[in-house]
N, CA, C and O atoms as a MOPAC input file, in Angstrom:
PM7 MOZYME 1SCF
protein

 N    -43.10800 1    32.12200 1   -15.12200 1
 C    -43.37900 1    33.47300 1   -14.67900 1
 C    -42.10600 1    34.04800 1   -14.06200 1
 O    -41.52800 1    33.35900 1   -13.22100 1
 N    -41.51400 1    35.47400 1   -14.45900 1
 C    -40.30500 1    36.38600 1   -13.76900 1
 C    -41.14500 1    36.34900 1   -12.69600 1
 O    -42.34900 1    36.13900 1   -12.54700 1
 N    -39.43400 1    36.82100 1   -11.37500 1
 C    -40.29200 1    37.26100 1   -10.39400 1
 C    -40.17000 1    39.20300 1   -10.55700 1
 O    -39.45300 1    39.95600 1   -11.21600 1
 N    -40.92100 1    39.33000 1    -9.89200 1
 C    -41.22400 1    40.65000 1   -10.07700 1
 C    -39.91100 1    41.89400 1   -10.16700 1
 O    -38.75200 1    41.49200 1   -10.06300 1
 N    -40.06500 1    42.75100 1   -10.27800 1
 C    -38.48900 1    43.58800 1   -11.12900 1
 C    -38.30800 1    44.62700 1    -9.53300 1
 O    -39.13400 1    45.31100 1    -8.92900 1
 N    -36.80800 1    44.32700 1    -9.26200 1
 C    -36.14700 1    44.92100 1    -8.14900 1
 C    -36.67800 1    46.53600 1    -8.44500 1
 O    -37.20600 1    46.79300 1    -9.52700 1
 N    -36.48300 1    47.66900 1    -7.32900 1
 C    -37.08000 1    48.89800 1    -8.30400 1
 C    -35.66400 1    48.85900 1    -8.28600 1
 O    -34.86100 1    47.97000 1    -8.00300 1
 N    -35.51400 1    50.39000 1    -8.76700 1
 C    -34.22900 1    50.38300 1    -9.39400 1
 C    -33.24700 1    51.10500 1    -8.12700 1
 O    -33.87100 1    51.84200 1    -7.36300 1
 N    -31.78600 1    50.93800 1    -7.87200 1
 C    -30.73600 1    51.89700 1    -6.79500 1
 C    -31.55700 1    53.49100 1    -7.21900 1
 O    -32.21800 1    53.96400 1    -8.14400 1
 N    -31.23600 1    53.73400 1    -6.42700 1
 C    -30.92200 1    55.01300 1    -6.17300 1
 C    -30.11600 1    55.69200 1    -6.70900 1
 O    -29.13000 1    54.95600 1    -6.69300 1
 N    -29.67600 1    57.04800 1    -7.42500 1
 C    -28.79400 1    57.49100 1    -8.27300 1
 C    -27.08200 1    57.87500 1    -7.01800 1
 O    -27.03900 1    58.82500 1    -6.23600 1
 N    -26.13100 1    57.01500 1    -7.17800 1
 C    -25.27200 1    57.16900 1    -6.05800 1
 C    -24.06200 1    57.33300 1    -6.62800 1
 O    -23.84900 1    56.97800 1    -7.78700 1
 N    -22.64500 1    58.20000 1    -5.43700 1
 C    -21.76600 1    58.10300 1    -5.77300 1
 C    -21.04600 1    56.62800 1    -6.37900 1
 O    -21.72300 1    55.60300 1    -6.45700 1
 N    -19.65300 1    56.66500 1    -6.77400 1
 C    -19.24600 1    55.61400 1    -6.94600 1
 C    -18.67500 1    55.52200 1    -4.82400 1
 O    -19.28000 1    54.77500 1    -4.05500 1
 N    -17.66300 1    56.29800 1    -4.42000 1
 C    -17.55300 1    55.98900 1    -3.29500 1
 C    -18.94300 1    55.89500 1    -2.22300 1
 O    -18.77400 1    54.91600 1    -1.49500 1
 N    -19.71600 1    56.31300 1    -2.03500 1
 C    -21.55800 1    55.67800 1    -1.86500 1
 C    -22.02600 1    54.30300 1    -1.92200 1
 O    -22.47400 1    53.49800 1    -1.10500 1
 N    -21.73000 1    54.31000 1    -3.35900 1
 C    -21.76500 1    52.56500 1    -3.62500 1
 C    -20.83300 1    51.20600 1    -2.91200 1
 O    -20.88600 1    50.06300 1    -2.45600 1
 N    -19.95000 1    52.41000 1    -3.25000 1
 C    -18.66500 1    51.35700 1    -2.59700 1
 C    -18.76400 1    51.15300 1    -1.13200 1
 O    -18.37400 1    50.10000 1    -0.62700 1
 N    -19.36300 1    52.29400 1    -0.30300 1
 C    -19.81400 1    52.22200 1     0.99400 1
 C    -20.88500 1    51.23000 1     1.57400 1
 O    -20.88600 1    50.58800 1     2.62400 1
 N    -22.00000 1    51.33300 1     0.31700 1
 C    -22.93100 1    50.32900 1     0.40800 1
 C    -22.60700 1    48.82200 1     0.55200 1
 O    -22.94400 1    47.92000 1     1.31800 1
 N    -21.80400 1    48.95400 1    -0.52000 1
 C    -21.40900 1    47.24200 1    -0.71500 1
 C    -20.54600 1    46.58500 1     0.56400 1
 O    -20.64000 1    45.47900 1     1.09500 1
 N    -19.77000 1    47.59300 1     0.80700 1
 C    -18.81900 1    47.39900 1     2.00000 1
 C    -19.11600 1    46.82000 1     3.34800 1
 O    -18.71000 1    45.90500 1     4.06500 1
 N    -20.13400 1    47.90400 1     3.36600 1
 C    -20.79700 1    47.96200 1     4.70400 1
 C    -22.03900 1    46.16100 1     4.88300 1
 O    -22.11700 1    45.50700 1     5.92300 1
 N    -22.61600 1    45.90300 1     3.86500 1
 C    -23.40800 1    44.95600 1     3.79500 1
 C    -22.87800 1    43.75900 1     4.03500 1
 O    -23.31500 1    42.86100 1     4.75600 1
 N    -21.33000 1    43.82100 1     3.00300 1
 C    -20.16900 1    42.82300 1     3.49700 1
 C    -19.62400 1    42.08400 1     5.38600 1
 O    -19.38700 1    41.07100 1     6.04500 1
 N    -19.72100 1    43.65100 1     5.39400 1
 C    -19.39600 1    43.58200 1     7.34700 1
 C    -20.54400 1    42.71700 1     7.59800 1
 O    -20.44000 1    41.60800 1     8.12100 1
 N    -22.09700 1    43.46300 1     7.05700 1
 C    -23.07200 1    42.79000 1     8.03700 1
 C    -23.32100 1    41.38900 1     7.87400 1
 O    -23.76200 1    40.78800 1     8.85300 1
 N    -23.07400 1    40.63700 1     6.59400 1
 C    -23.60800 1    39.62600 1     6.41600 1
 C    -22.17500 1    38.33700 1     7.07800 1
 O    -22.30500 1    37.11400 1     7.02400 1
 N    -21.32100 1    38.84300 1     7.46600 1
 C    -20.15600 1    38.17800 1     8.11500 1
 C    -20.39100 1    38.28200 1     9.68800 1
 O    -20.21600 1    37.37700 1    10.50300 1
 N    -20.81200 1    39.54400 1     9.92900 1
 C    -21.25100 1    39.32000 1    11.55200 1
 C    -22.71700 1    38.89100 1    11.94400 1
 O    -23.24200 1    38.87800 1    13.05700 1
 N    -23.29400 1    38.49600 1    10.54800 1
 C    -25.27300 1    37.56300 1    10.54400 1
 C    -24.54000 1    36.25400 1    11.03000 1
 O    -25.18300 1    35.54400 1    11.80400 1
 N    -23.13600 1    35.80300 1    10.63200 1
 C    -22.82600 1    34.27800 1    10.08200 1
 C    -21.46300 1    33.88900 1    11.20400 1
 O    -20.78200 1    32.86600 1    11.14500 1
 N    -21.29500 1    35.15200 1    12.32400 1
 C    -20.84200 1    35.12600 1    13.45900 1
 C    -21.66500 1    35.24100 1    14.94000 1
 O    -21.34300 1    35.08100 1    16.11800 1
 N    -22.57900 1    35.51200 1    14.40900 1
 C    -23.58800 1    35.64300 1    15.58800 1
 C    -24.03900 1    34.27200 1    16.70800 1
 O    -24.67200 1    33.25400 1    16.43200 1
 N    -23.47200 1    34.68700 1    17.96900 1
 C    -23.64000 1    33.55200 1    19.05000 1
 C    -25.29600 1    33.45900 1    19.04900 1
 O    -25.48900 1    32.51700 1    19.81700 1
 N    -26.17400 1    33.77300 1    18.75000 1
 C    -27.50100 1    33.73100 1    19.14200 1
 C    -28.19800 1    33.06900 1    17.78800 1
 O    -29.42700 1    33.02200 1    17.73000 1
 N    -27.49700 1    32.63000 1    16.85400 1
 C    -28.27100 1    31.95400 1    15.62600 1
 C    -26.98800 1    30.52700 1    15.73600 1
 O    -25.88500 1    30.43200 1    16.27500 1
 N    -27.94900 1    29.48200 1    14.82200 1
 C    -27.40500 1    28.07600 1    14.81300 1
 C    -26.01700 1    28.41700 1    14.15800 1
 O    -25.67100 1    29.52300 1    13.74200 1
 N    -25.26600 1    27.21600 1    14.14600 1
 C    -24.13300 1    27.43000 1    13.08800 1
 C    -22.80700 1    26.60600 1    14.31300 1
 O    -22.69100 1    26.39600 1    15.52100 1
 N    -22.03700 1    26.37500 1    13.04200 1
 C    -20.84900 1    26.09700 1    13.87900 1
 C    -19.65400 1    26.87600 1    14.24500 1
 O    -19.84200 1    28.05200 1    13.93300 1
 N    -18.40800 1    26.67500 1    14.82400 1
 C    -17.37000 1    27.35900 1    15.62200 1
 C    -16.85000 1    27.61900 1    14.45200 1
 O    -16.77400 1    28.80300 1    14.12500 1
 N    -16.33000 1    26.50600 1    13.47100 1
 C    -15.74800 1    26.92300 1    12.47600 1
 C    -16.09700 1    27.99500 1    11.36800 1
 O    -15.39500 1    28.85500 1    10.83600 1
 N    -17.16900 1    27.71500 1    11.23700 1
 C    -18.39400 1    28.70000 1     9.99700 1
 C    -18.54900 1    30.39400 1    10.85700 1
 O    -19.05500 1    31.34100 1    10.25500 1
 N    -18.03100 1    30.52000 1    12.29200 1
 C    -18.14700 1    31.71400 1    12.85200 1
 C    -16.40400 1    32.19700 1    12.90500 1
 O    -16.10200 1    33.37800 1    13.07500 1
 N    -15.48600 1    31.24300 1    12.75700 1
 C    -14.07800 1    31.56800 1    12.85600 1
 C    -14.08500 1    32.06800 1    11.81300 1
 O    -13.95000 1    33.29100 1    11.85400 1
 N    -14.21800 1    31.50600 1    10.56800 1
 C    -13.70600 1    31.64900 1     9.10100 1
 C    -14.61300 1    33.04200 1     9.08400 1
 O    -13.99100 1    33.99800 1     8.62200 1
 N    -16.01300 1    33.33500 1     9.51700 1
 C    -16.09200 1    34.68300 1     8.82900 1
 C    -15.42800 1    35.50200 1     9.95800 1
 O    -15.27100 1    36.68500 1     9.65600 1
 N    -15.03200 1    35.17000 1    11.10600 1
 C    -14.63700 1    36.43000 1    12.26700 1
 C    -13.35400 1    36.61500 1    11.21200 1
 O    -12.86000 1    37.73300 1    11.06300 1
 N    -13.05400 1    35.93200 1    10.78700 1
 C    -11.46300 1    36.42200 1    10.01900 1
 C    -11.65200 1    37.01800 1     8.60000 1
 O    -10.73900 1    37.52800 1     7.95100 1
 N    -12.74900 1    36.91500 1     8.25100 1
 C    -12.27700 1    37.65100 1     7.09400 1
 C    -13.56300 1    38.37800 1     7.62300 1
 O    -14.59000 1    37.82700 1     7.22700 1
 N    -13.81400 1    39.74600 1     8.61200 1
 C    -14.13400 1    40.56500 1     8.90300 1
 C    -13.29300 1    41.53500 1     9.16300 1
 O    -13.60300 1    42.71500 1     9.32500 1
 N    -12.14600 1    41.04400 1     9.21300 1
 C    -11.05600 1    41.96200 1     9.79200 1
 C    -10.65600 1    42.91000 1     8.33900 1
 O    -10.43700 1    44.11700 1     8.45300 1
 N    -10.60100 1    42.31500 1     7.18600 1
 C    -10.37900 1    42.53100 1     5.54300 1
 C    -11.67100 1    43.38000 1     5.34900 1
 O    -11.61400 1    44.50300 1     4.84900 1
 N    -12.95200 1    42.75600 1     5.79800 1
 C    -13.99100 1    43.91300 1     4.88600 1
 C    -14.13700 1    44.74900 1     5.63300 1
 O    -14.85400 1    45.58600 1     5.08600 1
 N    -13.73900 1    45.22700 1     7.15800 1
 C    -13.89300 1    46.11200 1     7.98300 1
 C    -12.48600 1    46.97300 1     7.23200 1
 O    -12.63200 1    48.00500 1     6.57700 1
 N    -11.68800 1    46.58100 1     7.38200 1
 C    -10.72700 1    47.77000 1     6.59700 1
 C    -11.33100 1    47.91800 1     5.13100 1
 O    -11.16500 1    49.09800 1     4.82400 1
 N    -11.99600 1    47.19900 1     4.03200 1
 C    -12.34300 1    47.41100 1     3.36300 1
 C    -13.32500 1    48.54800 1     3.26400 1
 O    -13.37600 1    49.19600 1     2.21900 1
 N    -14.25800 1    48.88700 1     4.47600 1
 C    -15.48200 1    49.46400 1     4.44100 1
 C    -14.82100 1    50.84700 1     4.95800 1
 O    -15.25200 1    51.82100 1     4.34000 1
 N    -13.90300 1    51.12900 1     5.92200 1
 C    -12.92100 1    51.76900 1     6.52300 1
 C    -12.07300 1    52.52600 1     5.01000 1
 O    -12.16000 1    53.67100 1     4.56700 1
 N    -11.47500 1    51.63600 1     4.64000 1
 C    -11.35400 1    52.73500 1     2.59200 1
 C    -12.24000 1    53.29500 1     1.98500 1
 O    -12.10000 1    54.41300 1     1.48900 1
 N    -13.36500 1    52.56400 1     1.92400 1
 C    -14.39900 1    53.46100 1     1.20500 1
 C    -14.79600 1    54.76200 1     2.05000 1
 O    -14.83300 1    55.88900 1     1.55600 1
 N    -15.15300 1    54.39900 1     3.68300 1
 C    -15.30100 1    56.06800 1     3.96400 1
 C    -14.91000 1    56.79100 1     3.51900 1
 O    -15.39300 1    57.78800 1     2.98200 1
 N    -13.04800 1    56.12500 1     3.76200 1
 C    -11.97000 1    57.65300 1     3.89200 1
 C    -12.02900 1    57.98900 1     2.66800 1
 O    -12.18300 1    59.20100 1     2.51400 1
 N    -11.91900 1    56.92000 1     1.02500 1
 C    -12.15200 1    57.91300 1     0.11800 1
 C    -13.39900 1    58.91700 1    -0.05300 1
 O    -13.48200 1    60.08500 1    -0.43100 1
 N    -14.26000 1    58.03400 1     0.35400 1
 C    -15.72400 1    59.39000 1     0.48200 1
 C    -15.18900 1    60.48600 1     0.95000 1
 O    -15.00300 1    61.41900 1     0.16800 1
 N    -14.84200 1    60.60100 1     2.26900 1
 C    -14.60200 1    61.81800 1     2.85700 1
 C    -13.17000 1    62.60900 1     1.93300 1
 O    -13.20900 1    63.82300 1     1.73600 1
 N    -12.14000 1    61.88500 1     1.50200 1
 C    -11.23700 1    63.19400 1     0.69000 1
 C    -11.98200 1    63.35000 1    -0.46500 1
 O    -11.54700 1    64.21100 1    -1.22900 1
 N    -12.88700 1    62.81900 1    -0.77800 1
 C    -13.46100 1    63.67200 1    -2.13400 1
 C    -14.63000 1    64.22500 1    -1.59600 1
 O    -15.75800 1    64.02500 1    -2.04700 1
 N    -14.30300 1    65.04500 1    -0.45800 1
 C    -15.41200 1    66.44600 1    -0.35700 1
 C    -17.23700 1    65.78500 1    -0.13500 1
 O    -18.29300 1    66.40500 1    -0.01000 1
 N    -16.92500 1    64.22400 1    -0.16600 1
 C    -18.59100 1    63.59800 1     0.66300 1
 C    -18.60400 1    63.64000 1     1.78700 1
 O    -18.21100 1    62.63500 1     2.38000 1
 N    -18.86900 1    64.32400 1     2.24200 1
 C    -18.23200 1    64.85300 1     3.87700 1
 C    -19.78600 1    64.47900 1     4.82000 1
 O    -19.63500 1    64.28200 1     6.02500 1
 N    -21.01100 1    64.40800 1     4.32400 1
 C    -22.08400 1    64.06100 1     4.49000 1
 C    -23.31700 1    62.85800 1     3.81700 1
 O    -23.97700 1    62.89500 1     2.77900 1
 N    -23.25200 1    61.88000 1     4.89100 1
 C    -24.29400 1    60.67600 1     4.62800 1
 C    -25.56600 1    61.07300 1     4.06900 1
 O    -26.07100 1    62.07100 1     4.58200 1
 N    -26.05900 1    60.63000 1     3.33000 1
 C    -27.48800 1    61.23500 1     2.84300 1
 C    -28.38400 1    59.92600 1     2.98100 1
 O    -28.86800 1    59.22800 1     2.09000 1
 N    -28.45800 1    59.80900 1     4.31600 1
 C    -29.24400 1    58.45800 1     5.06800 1
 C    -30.26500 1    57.79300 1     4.18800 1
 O    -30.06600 1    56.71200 1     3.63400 1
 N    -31.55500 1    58.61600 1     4.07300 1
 C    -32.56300 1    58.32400 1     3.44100 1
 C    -31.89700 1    57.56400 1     1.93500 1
 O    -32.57600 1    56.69000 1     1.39500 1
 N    -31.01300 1    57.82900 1     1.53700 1
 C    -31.22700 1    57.72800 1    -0.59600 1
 C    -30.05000 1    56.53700 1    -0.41900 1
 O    -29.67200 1    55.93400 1    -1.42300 1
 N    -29.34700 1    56.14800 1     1.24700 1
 C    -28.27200 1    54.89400 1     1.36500 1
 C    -29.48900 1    53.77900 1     1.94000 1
 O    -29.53000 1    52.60600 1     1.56900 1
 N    -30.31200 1    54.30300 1     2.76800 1
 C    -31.40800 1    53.47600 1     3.31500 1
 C    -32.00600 1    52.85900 1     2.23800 1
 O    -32.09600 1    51.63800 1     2.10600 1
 N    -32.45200 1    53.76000 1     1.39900 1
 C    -33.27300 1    53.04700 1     0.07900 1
 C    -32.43400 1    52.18000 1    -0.82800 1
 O    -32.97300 1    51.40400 1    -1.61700 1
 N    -30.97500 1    52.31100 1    -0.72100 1
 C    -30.18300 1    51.59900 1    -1.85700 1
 C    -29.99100 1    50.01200 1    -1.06600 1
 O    -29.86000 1    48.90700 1    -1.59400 1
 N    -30.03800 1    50.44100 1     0.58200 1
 C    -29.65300 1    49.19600 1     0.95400 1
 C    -30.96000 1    48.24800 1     1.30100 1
 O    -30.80100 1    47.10400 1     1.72800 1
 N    -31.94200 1    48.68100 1     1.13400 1
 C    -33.63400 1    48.05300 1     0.92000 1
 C    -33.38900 1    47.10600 1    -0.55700 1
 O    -33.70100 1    45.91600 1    -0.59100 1
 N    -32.96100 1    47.62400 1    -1.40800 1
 C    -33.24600 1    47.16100 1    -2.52700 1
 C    -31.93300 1    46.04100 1    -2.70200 1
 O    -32.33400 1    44.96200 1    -3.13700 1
 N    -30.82800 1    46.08000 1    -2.51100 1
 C    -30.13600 1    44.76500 1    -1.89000 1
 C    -30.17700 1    44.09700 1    -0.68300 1
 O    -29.28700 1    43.36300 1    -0.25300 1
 N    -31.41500 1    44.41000 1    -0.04400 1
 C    -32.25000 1    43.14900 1     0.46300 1
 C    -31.41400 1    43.52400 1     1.98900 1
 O    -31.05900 1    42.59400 1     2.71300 1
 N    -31.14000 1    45.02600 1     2.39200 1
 C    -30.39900 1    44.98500 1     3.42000 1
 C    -30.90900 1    44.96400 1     4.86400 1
 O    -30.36600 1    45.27800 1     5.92300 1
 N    -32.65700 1    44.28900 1     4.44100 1
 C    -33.12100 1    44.20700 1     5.86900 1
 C    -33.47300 1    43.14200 1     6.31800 1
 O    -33.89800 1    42.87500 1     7.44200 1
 N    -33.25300 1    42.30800 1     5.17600 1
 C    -33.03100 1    41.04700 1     5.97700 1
 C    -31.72300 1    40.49900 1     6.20600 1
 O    -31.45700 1    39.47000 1     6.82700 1
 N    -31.01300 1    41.21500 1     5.69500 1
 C    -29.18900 1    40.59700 1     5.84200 1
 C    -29.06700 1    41.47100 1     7.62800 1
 O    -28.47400 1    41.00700 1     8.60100 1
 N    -29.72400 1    42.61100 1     7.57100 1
 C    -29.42100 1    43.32200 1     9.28400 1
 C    -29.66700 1    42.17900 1     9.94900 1
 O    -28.85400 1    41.58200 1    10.65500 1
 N    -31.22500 1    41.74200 1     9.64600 1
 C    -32.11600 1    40.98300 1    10.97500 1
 C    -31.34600 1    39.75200 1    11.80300 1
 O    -31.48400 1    39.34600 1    12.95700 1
 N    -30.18100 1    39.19500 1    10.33700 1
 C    -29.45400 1    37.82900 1    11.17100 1
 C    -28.51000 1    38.76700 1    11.58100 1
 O    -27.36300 1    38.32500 1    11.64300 1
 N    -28.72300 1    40.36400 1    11.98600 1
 C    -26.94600 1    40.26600 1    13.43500 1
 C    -28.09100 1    39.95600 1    14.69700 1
 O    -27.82300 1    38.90800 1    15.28300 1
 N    -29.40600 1    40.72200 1    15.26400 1
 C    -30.27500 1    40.61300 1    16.25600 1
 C    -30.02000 1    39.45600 1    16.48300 1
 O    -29.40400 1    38.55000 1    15.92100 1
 N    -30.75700 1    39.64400 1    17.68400 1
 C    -31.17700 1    38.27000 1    18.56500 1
 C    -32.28800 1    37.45000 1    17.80400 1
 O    -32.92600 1    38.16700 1    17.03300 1
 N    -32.58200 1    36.46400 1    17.81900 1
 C    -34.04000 1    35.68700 1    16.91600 1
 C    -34.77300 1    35.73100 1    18.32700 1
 O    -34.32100 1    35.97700 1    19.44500 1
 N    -36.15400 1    35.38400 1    17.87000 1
 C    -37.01700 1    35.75100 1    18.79600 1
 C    -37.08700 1    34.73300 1    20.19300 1
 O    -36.20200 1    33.96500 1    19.81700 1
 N    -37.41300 1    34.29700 1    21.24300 1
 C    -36.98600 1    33.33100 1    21.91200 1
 C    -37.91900 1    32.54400 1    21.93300 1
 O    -39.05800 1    32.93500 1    21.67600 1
 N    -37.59100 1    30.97200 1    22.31200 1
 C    -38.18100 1    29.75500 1    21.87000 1
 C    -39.31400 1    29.73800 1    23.16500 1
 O    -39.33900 1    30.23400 1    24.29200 1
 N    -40.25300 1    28.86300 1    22.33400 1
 C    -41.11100 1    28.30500 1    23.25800 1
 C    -41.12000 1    27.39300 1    24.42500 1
 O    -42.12300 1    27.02900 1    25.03900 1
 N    -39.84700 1    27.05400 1    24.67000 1
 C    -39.24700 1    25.69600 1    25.13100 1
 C    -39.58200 1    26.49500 1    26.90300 1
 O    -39.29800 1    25.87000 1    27.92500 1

């Protein structure tokens, strides 16, 4: 049995997209830096360093958005693009996890 069919993106710029991807990049490097989830020093060094690369990376895609006249986020239709690459559970590992029973 498939598993069931992603719906489809949202109709987006190419700099949009590129924002999307960018931005998800940052988050899933600061899920895998986060002092409040398991993991080791090293596995939080190696991504603190290459955050510094997709943060300027995500930092290009604005600025080209903005010289080509995208001068405005269209929240809702980036919200829905980043739902559908799964961008709410990649947010949930920057939070805190819930606290233990201990």
């Amino acid at each position: 049995m498939l598993p069931p069919e992603l719906p489809p993106l949202p109709a987006l710029t190419r700099a949009e997209a590129e924002v999307v991807d960018r931005y998800l990049d940052v988050v899933d490097l600061l899920g895998r830096i986060n002092p409040g989830r398991d993991g080791d020093t090293y596995r939080g060094l190696r991504a603190a360093q290459a955050l510094v690369g997709k943060a300027a990376a995500l930092r290009d895609a604005l600025t080209l958005m903005h010289h080509r006249g995208e001068t405005e986020v269209h929240a809702a239709t980036l919200a829905r693009a980043l739902r559908v690459l799964d961008g709410e559970r990649r947010t949930a590992r920057i939070g805190l996890p819930p606290p233990s029973e201990s």
